[in-house]
C-alpha positions as CSV (number, residue, x, y, z in Angstrom):
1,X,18.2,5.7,35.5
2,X,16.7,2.8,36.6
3,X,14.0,1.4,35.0
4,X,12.0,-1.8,33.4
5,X,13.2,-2.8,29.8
6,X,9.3,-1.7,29.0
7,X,9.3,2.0,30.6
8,X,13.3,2.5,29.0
9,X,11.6,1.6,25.6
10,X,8.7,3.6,25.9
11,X,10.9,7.0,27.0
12,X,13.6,5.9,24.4
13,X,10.7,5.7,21.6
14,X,9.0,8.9,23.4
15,X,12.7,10.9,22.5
16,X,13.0,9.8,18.8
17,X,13.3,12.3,16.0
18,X,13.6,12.5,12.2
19,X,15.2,15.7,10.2
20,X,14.0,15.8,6.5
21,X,15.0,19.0,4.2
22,X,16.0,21.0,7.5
23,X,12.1,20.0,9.4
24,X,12.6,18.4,12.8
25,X,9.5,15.7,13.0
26,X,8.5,13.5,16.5
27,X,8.9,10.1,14.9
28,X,6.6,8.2,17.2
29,X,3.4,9.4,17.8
30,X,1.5,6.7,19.8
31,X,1.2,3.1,20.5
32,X,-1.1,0.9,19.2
33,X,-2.4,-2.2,21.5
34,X,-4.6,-5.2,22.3
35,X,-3.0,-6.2,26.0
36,X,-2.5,-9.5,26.4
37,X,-0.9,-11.5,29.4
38,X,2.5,-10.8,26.9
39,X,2.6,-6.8,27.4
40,X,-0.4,-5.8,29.5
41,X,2.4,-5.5,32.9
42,X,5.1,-5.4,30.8
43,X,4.9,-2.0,28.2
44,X,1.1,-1.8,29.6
45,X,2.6,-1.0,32.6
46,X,5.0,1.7,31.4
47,X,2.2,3.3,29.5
48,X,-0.2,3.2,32.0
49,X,2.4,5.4,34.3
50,X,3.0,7.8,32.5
51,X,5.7,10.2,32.2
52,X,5.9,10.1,28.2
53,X,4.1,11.8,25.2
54,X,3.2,8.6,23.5
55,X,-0.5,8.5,22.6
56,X,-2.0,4.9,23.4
57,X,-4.7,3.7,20.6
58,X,-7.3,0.5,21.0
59,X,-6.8,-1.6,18.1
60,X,-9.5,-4.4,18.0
61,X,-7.3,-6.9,15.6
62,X,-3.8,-7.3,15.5
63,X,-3.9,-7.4,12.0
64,X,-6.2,-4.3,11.5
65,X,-4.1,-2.3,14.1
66,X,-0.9,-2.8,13.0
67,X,-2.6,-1.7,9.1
68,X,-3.8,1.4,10.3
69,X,-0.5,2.1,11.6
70,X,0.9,1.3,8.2
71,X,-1.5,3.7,6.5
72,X,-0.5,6.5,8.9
73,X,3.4,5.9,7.9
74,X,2.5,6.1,4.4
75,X,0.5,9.3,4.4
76,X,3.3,11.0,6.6
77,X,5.4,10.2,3.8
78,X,7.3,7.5,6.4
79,X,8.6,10.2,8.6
80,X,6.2,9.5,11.9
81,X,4.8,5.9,12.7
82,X,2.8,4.6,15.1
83,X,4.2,1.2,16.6
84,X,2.0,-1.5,17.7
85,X,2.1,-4.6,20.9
86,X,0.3,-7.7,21.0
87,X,0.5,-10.3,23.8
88,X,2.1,-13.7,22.5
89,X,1.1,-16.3,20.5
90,X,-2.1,-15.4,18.3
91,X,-1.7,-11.7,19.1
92,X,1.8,-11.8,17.5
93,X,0.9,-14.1,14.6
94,X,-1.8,-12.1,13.8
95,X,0.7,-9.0,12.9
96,X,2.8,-11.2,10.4
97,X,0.6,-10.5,7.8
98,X,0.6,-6.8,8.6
99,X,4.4,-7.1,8.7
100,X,4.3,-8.6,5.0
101,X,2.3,-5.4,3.5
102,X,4.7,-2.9,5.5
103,X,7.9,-4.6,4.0
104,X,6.7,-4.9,0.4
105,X,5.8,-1.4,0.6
106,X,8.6,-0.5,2.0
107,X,6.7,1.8,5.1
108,X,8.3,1.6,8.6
109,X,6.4,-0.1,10.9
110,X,7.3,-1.0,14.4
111,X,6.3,-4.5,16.0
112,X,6.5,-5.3,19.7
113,X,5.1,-8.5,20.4
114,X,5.2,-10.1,23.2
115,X,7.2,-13.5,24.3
116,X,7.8,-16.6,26.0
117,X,9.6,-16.6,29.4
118,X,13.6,-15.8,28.7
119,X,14.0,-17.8,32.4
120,X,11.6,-20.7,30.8
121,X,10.5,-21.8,34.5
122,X,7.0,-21.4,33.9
123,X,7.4,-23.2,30.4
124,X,4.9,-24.3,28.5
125,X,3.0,-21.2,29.5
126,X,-0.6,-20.1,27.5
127,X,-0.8,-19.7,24.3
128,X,3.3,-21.0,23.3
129,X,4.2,-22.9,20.5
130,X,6.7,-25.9,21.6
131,X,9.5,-27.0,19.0
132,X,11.1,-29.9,20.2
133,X,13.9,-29.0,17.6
134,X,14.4,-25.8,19.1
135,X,13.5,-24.7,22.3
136,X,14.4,-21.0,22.0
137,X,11.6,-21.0,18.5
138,X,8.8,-19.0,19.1
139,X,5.9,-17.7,17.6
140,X,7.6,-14.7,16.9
141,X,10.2,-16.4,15.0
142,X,7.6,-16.4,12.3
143,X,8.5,-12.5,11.7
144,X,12.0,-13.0,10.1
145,X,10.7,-14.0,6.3
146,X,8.8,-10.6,6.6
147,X,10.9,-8.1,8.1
148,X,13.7,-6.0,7.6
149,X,14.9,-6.3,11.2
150,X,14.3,-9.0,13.6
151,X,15.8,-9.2,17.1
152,X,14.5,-10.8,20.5
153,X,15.3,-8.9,23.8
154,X,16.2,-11.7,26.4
155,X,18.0,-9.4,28.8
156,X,16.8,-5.7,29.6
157,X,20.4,-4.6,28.6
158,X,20.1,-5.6,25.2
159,X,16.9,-3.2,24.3
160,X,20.3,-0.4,23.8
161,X,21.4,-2.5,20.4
162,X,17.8,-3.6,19.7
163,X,16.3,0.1,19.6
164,X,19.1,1.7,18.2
165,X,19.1,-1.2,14.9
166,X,15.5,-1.0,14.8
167,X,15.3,3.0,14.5
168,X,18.4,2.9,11.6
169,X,15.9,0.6,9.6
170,X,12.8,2.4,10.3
171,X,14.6,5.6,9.0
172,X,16.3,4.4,6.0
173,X,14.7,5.4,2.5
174,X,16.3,1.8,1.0
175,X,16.1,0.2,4.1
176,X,12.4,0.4,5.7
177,X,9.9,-2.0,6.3
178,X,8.6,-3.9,9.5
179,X,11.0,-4.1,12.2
180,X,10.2,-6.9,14.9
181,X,11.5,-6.5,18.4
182,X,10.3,-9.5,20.2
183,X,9.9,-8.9,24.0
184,X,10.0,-11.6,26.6
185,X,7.0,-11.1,29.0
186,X,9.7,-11.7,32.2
187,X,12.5,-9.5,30.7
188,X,9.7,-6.8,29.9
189,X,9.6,-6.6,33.8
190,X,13.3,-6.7,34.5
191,X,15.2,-3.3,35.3
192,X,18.6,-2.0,34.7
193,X,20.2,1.1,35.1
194,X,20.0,2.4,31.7
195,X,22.5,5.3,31.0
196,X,21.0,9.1,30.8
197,X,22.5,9.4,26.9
198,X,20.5,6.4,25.3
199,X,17.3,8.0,26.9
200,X,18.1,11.7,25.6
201,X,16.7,13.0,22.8
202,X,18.2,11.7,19.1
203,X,17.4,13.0,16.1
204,X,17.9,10.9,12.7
205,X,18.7,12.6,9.7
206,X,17.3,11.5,6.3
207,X,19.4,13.0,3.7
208,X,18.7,13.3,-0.1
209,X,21.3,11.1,-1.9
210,X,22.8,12.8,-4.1
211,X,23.9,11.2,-7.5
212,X,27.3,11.0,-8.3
213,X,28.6,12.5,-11.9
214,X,29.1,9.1,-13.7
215,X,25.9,8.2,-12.8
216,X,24.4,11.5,-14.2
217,X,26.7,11.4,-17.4
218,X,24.9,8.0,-17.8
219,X,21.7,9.2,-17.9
220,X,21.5,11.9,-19.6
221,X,23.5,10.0,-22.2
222,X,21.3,7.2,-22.4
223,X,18.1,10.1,-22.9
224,X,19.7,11.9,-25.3
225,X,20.2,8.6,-27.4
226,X,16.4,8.2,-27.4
227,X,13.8,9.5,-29.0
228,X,10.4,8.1,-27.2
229,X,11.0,8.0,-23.7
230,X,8.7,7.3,-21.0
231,X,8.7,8.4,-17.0
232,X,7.2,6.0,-15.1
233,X,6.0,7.8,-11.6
234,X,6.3,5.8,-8.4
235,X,6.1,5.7,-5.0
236,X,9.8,7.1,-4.5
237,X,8.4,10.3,-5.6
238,X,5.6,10.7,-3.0
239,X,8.5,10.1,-0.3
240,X,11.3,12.4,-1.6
241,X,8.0,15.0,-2.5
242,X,9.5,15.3,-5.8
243,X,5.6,15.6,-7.7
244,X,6.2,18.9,-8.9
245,X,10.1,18.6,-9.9
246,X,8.9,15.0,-11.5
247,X,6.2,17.0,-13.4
248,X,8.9,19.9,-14.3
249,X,11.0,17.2,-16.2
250,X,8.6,15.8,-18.2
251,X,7.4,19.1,-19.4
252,X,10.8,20.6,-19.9
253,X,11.5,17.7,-22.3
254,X,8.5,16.9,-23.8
255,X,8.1,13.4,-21.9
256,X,4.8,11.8,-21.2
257,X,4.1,10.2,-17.4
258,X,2.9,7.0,-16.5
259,X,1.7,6.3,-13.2
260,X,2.3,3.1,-10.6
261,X,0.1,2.6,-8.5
262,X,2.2,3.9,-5.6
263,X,2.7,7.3,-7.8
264,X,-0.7,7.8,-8.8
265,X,-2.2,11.4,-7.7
266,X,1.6,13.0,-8.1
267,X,0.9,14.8,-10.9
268,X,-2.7,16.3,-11.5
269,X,-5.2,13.9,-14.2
270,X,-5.3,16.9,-16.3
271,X,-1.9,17.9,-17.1
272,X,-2.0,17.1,-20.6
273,X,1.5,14.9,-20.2
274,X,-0.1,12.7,-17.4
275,X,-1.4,9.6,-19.2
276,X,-2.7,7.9,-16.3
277,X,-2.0,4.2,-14.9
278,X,0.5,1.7,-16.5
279,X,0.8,-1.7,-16.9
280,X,-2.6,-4.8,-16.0
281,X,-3.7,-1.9,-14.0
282,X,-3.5,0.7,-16.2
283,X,-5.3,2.2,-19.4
284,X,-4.9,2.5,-22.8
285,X,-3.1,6.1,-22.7
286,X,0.3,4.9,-20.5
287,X,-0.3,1.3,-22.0
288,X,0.3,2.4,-25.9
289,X,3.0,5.0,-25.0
290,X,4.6,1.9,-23.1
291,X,4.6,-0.2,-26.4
292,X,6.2,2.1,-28.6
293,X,9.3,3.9,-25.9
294,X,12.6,3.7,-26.7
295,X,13.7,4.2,-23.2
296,X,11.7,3.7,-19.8
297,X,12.7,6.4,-17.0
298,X,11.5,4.4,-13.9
299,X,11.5,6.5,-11.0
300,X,11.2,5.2,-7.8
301,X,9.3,2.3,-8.5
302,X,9.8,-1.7,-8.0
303,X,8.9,-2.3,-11.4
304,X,6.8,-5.0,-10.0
305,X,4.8,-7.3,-12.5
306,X,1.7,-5.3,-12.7
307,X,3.6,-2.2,-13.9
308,X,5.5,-4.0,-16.2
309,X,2.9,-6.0,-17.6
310,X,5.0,-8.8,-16.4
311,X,8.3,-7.6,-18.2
312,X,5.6,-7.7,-21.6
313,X,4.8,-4.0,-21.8
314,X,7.6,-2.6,-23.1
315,X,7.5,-3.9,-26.8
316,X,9.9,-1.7,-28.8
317,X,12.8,-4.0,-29.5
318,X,15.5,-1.3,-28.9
319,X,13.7,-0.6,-25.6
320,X,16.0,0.4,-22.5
321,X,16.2,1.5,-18.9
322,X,16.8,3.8,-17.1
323,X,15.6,3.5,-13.1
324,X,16.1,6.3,-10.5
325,X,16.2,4.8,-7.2
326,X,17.3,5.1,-3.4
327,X,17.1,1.2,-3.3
328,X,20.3,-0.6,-5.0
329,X,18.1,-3.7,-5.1
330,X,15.4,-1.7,-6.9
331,X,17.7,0.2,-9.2
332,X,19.3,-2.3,-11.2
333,X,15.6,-4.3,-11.9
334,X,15.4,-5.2,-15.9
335,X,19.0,-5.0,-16.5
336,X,18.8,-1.0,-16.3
337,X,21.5,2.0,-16.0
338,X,21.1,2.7,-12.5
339,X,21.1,5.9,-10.5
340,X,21.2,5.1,-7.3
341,X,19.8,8.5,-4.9
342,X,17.0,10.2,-4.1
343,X,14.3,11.0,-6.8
344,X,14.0,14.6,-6.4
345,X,18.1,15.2,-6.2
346,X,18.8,13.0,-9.2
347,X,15.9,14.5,-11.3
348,X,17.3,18.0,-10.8
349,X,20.8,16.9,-11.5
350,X,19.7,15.1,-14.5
351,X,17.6,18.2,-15.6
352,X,20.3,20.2,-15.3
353,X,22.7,18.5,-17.1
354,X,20.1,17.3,-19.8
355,X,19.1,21.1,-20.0
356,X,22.7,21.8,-21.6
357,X,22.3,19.7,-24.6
358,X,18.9,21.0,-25.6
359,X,17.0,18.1,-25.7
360,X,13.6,17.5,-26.6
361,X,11.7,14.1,-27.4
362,X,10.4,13.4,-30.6
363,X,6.7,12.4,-29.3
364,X,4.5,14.9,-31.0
365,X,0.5,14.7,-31.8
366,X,0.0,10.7,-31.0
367,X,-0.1,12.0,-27.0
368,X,-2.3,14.1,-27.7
369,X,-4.4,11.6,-29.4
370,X,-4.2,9.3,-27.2
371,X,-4.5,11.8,-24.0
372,X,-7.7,12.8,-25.5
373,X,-8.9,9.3,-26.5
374,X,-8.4,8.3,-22.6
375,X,-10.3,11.2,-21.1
376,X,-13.3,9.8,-23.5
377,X,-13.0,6.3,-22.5
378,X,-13.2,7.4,-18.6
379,X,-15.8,9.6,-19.2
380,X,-17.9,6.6,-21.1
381,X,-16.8,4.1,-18.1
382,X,-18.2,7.1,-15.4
383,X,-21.6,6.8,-17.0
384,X,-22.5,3.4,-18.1
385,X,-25.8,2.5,-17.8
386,X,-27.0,-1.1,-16.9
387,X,-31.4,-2.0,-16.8
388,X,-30.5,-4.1,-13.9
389,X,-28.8,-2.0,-11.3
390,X,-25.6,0.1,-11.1
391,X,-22.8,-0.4,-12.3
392,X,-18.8,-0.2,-10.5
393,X,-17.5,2.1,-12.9
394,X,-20.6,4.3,-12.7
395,X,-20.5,4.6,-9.1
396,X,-17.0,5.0,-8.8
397,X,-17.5,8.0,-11.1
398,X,-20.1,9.7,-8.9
399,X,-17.8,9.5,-6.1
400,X,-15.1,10.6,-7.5
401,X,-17.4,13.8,-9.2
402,X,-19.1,14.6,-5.5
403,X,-16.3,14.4,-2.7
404,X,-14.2,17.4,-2.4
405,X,-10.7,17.7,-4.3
406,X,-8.6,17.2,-1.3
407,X,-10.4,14.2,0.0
408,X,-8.5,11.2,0.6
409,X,-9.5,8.0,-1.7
410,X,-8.1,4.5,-0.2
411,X,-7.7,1.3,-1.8
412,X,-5.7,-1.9,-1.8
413,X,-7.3,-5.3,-3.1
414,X,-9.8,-6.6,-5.5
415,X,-11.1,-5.1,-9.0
416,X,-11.1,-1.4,-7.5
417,X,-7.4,-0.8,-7.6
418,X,-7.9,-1.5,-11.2
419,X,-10.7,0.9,-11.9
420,X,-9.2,3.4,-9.4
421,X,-5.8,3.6,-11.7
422,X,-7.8,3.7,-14.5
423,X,-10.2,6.1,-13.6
424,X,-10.0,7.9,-10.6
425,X,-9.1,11.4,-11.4
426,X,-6.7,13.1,-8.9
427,X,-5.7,16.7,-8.1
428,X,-3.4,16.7,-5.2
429,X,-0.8,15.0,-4.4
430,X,-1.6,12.5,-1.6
431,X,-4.8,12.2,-2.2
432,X,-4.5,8.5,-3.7
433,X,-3.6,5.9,-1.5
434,X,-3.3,3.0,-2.5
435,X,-1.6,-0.6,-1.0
436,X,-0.5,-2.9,-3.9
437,X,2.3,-4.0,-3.5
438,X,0.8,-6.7,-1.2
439,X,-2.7,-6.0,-2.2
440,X,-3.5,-7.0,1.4
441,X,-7.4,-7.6,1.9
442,X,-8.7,-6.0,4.8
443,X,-6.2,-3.4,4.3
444,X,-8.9,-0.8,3.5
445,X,-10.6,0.2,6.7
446,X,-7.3,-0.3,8.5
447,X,-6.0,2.1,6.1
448,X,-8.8,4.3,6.4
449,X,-9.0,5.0,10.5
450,X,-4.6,5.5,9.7
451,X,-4.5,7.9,7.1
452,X,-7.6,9.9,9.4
453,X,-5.1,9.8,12.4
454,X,-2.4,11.3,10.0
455,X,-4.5,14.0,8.2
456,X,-7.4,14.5,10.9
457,X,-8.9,17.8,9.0
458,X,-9.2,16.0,5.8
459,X,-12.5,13.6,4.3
460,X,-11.3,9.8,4.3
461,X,-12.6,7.5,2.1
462,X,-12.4,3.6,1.8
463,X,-12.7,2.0,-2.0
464,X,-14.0,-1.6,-0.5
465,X,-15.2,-4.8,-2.1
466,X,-17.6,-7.0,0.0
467,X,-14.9,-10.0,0.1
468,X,-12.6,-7.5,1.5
469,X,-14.5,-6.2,4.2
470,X,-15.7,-9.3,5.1
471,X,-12.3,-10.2,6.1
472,X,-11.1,-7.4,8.0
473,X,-13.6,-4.5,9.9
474,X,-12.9,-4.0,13.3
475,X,-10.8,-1.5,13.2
476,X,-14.4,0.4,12.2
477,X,-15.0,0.1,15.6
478,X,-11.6,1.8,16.5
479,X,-12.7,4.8,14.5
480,X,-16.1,5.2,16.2
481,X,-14.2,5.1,19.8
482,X,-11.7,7.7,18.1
483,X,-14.0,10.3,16.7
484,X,-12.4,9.6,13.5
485,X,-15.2,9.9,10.6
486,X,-14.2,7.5,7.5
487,X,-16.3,7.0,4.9
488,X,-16.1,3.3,3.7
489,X,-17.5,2.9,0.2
490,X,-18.7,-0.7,0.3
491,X,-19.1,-2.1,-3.3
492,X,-21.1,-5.7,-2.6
493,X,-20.9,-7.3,-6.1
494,X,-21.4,-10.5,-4.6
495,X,-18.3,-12.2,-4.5
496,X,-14.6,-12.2,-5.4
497,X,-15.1,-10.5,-8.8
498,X,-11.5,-9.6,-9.6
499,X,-10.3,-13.4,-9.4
500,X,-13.6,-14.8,-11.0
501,X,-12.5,-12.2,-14.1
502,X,-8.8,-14.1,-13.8
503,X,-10.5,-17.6,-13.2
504,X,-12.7,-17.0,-16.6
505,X,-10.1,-15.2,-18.4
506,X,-7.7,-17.9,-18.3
507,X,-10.2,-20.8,-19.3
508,X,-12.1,-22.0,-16.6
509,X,-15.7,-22.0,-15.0
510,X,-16.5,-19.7,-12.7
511,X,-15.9,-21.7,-9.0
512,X,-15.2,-21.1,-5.6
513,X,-15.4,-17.2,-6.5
514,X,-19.3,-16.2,-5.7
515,X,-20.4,-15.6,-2.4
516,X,-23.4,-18.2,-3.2
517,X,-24.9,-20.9,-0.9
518,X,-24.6,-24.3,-1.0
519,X,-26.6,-26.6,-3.0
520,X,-29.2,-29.3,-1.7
521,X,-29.7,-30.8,-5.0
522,X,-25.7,-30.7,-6.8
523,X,-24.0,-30.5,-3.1
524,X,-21.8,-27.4,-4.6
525,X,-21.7,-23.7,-3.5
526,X,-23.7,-22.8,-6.9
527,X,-27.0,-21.9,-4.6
528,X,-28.5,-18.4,-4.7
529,X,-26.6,-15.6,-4.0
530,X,-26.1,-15.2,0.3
531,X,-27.9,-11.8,0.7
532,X,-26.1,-9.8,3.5
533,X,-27.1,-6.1,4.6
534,X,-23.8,-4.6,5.3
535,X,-25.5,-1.4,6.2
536,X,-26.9,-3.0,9.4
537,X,-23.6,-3.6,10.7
538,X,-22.2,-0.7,10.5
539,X,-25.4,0.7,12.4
540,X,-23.8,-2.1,15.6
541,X,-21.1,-0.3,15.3
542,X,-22.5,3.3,15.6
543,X,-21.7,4.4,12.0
544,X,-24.5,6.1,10.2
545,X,-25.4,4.1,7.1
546,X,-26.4,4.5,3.7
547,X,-28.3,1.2,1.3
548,X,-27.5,2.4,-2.3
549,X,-29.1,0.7,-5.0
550,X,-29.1,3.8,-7.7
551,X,-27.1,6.7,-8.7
552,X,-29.8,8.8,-7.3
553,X,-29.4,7.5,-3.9
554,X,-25.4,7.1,-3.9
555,X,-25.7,11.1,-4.9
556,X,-27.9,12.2,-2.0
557,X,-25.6,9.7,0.2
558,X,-22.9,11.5,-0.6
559,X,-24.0,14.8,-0.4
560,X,-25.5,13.8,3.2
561,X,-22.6,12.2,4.7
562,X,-20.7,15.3,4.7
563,X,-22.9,16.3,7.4
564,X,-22.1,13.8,10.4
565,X,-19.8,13.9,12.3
566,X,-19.7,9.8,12.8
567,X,-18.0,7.0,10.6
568,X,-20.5,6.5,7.5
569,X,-20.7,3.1,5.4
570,X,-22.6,3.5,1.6
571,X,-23.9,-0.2,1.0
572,X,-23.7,0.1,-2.6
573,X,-24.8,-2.6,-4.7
574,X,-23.4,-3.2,-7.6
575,X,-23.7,-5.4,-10.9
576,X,-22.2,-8.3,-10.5
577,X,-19.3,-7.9,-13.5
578,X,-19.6,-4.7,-13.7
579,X,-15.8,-3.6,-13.4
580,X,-13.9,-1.9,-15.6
581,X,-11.6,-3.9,-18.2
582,X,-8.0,-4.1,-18.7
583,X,-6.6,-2.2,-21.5
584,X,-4.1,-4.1,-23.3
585,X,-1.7,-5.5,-20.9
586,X,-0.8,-9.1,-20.6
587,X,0.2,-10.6,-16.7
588,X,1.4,-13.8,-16.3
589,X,-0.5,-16.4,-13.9
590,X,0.3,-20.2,-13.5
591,X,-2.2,-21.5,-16.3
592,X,-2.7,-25.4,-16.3
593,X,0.0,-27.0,-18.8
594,X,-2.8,-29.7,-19.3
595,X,-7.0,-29.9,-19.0
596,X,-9.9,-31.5,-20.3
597,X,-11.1,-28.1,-21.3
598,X,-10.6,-26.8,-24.7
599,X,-10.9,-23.2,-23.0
600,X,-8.0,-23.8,-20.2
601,X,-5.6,-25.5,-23.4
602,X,-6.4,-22.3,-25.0
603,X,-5.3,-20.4,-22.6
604,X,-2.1,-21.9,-22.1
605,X,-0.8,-21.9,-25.5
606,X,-1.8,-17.9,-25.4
607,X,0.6,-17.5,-22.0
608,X,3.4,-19.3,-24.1
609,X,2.8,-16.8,-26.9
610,X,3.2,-14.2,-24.5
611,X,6.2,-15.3,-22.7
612,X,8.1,-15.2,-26.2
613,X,7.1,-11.4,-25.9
614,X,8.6,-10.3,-22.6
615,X,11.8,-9.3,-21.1
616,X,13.2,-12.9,-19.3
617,X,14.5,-10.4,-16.5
């Protein structure tokens, strides 16, 4: 069939299938795009002619696009995506950071940027970046430090190899991440008589690994050997849909749960076994059952920093590992027994094997102690009361009380991850969704207008700081033009609070972190605070908007926003400081070796004392 490289991607991509558990799924459901002179005649073209089921969305940033279509990966547990164009140059670049946050999370995401000429006759055309070292080095060269597959398609023939890698990465549980194809605005023209089989219908399996027997012998050796162990839940469970199998486990043998981020909202709040959040994150539940384990079960987590308390959280000196993985490179993190398959698969075998040799842990009352003692110290942070306004925690509560069960909360950057693992009290299973393993600012809204796209019939609703939305909204615009209703919960505290905390905590003055004017009179930014009215944007945009100042009005808000039918914004202001704190966990941060102040010399000499404390890998 002959056709242009562009209209033999978009039928290839329109033919694409995934197989999970026996369930056939359509892996690409649209196109997102901001045409450009890179892709508006190439893949615009093909689009615009039709003959395909690809839905085509608006994005209105890059960025913001390709975050949405990161957010509707993730909440379709990485089995349908949404891939995203951009002309070249700034339209590219401006998807890098995008690409960053999909390949840390590991979510598929598929980037088609446009290019420079292939022919380079026109050359230097608008908007290209000239390397005298290299002619051939675009902007899209940029890409490679931040995905998983790169490749540049400079002759219409070689879109065959290109698609074919790029769907065997997007489809891999160890494997995913952003996948750049870089697409020549000439060559996007070009046609070639592509062969019927490479346009027909393909379906892509993703299997369960299995574990093999030494691997299980290891295990359940290494659990019988302990007496304190500890499952940590993360994000490898939401993708194999292993919450209830996880939960099975830990009940069977008498295990308590800890919760990444990424694996928060598995397991209900309530189970009396669930002890919330782990690691700087976390709270004090997960955090003292961390301390005193004899073996960690990590299960489908990264074990990055902030659920390790930087390799400090795990202070019982005969402490070991155990990590249940897809990912090789995951699965042998800390120096752990690795079992490398999927999570649900290898808990099962694990259970069943386990199951033989009548185990049972030797954690009694303290868990329930401590369960009990954490339910307390939520409930006290859900209704704090401060003379001078309302406080995060306190509205963060109400929210949480007043939406209904199976509404979607959404987070990524700032202090509110931190109260959200701490607090936030979950029911169903992907009903927390949270980006942290890039903590990506601006990733909220994005996320937001995504996750509606993927669950249409359900309530959205965006955790945001006001240094968060002020980087990254447009997308909010996108959801009026969709029909999609999101609810952004817009906590204005006046600044960065989360690194002010950090900036404080580790010795110095608060600076650079308030959102305050500048100065006549010292010539610093240490003015009055910059008063903004966010609720008057969101009325530009269309949204219907709410100015909270009081738990009174955020509780009429709420109850009248689930009436419209439009995005809603809550302007909620909030305390300045008014966060929730960390509940002993220590993470490491580059503190000044040397300093005038007493406070910063202070500071260092406690990260040294610390660093005696953790794991070195």
């Amino acid at each position: 069939m002959k056709l242009t490289m562009s209209q033999a991607l978009v039928k290839f991509l329109d033919n694409q299938y995934v197989s999970f558990d026996g369930i056939e799924t359509k892996f690409v459901d649209g196109i997102f795009g901001i045409f450009g002179h890179g892709c508006v005649v190439g893949i615009g073209q093909a689009l615009e002619q039709g003959g395909h089921n690809l839905k085509f969305y608006q994005g209105h940033n890059e960025q913001g696009m390709a975050h949405a279509a990161i957010a509707f990966a993730k909440q379709k547990n990485r089995r349908q995506i949404i891939a995203c164009t951009s002309s070249i140059g700034p339209g590219a670049l401006n998807m890098v950071t995008a690409a960053g946050t999909a390949t840390a999370n590991r979510i598929p995401l598929l980037l088609l940027p446009g290019d420079t000429f292939a022919c380079r006759q026109p050359d230097p055309v608008l908007q290209q970046i000239e390397q005298p070292t290299s002619y051939s080095t675009t902007a899209n060269d940029a890409f490679k430090a931040v995905c998983r597959y790169w490749d540049r398609v400079v002759r219409p023939e070689q879109l065959m190899t290109a698609c074919l890698n790029a769907m065997r990465v997007l489809t891999d549980p160890a494997e995913t991440g952003a996948v750049c194809l870089a697409m020549p605005q000439d060559v996007e023209g070009e046609a070639f008589d592509y062969p019927d089989y490479f346009l027909k219908k393909r379906v892509w399996y993703i299997d369960r690994r299995s574990p093999v027997n030494r691997e299980i012998d290891a295990a359940v050796k290494l659990i019988m050997q302990s007496e304190k162990p500890l499952l940590i839940v993360g994000g490898g469970v939401t993708y194999s849909e292993a919450w209830s199998t996880a939960q099975f486990f830990a009940e069977k043998f008498n295990i308590p749960i800890a919760e990444t981020q990424a694996g928060k909202g598995n397991i209900r709040w309530d189970v009396p076994l669930n002890l919330g959040g782990i690691g700087v994150t976390g709270g004090p539940a997960a955090n003292a059952a961390a301390k005193e384990a004899d073996l960690i079960i990590a299960v489908g987590t990264r074990l990055t920093d902030f659920t390790t308390a930087s390799k400090w959280g795990f202070q019982n000196p005969d402490v070991k590992m155990l990590s249940i993985n897809v990912c090789s490179f995951d699965a042998f993190k800390m120096d752990a027994v690795s079992v490398i398959a999927d999570a649900k698969s290898a808990l099962l075998d694990i259970m069943g094997a386990l199951s033989e040799e009548n185990y049972y842990s030797d954690w009694g009352e303290e868990l329930d102690d401590i369960k009990s003692a954490y339910n307390a110290e939520i409930d006290r942070c859900y209704s704090v009361y401060l003379p001078d306004g309302l406080s995060q925690t306190r509205a963060l509560g109400e929210i949480n009380k007043a939406i209904a069960a199976d509404s979607i909360a959404i987070g990524s950057s700032g202090s509110l991850p931190g109260c959200m693992q701490r607090l936030w009290r979950s029911t169903y299973p992907k009903t927390y969704h949270m980006e942290y393993g890039f903590s990506c600012m601006g990733y909220e809204i994005c996320g937001a207008l995504g996750v509606k796209l993927a669950e249409p019939e359900k309530e959205v609703y965006a955790m945001v700081g006001d240094g968060s939305f002020l980087m990254l909204h447009s997308e909010l615009y996108t959801a009026v033009m969709e029909g999609a209703k999101i609810n952004v919960m817009l906590f204005d505290n006046s600044g960065w609070g989360c690194i002010e905390n950090l900036q404080n905590n580790q010795g110095t003055d608060t600076f650079g972190t308030r959102f305050l004017a500048r100065n006549p009179l010292s010539g610093m930014l240490d003015g009055p605070v910059v008063p903004i009215d966010f609720a008057t944007i969101a009325e530009g945009y269309g949204c219907k908007a709410y100015r909270v100042r009081t738990v009174e009005e955020l509780r009429e808000a709420l109850e009248d926003s689930k009436k419209q039918d439009v995005p809603t914004l809550f302007d909620i202001k909030v305390v300045h400081g008014s966060m929730s704190d960390g509940y002993d966990a220590w993470w490491r941060v580059g503190v000044a070796e040397v300093s005038t102040s007493e406070a910063v010399a202070e500071a260092y000499e406690n990260m040294k004392e610390n660093i005696e404390k953790a794991r070195l890998y």
